[in-house]
C-alpha positions in Angstrom: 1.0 -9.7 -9.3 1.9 -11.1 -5.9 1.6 -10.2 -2.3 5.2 -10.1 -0.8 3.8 -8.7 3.0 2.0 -6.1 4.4 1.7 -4.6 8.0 -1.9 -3.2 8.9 -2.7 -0.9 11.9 -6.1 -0.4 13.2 -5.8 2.7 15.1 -9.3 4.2 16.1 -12.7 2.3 15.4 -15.1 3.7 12.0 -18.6 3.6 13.3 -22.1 3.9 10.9 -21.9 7.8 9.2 -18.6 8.4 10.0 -16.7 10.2 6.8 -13.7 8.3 5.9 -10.6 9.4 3.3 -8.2 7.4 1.9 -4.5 8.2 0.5 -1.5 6.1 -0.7 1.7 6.6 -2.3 4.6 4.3 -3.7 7.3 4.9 -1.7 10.0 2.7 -3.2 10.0 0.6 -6.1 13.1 -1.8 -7.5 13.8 -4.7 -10.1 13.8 -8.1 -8.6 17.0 -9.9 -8.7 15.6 -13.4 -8.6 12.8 -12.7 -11.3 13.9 -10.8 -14.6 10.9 -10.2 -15.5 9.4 -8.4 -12.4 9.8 -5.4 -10.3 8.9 -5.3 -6.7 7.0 -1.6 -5.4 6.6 -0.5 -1.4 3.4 1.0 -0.9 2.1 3.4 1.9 -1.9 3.7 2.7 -3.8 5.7 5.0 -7.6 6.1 6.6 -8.8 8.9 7.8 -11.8 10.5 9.6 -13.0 14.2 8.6 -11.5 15.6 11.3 -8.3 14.3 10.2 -7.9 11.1 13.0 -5.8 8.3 11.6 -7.9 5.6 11.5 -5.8 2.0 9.4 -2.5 2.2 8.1 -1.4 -0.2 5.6 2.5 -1.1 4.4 2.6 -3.6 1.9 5.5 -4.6 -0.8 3.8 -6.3 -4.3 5.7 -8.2 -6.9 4.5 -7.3 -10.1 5.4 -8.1 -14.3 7.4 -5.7 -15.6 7.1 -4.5 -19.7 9.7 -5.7 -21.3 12.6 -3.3 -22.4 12.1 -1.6 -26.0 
């Protein structure tokens, strides 16, 4: 597993007590071309307060080993 690149976003500070929820989603995955045995995924992750405030946002694409084909 390797880091390709990520984006992060602080939007709004998290202080002491404050309820925080996460949530994250692949949003696109392929086969790399230059490593056959690899695919590359595009993920999507958000913070956010109880009242529902977007607090960090996170892109990021990750290479990671594929299983080979049966």
């Amino acid at each position: 597993m390797a880091g390709l690149g990520c984006e992060m976003r602080v939007m709004l500070p998290v202080r002491s007590g404050d309820e925080i929820f996460y949530s994250g989603k692949v949003v696109a995955k392929r086969e790399s071309k230059s490593c056959g045995d690899a695919g590359i995924f595009e993920t999507h992750h958000e913070l956010h307060k109880k009242n529902g405030d977007l607090v960090f946002q996170v892109d990021a694409v990750t290479l990671v080993r594929t299983r080979p084909s049966r």
